[in-house]
N, C-alpha and C positions, 0 to 999 in steps of 0.2 A: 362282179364286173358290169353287168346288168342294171346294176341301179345307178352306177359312175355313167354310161354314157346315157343316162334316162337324165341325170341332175349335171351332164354337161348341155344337152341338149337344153333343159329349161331353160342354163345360163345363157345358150347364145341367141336364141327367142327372147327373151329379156335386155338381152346387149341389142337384139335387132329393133325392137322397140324403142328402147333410151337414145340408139342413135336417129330413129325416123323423128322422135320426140324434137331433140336437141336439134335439127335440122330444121322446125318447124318454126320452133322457137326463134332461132338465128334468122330464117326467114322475115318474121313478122317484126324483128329488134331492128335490120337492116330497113326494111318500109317505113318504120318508126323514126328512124334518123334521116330518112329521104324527109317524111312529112315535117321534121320539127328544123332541115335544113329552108325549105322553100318557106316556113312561117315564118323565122329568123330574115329571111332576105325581104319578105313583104314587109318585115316588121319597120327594116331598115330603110327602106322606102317609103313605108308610108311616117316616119320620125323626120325625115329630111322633107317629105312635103309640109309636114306642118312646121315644122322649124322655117320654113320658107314665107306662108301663109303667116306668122307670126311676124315673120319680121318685114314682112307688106304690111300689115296691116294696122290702121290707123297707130299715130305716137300721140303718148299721153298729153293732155292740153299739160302746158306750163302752170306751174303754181307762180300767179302775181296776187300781188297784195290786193285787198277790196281798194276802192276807191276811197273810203273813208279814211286811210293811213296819211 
């Protein structure tokens, strides 16, 4: 009986660990989707400045014939 709650106890020292682990993890996955949220939004912002800026910015000279035609 003696050795059952010696290799209960490892288990739940072990299950206390995996959960501090998974915890940790989950932590730093949630910060991870904060950070690739707010890049996503700069990104989006800075794609409509330049689609802005492109579409100011000088239009192609016209193709005319040389003078010589």
């Amino acid at each position: 009986m003696c050795e059952t709650h010696k290799r209960i106890s490892e288990l739940e020292e072990m299950l206390a660990h995996h959960e501090k682990t998974i915890e940790e993890l989950s932590n730093q996955l949630a910060g991870q989707w904060k950070i690739i949220a707010e890049m996503e939004s700069k990104m989006q912002v800075l794609t409509r400045r330049f689609a802005t800026l492109e579409e100011n910015s000088l239009a192609a000279p016209e193709i005319t014939k040389p003078p010589h035609y």
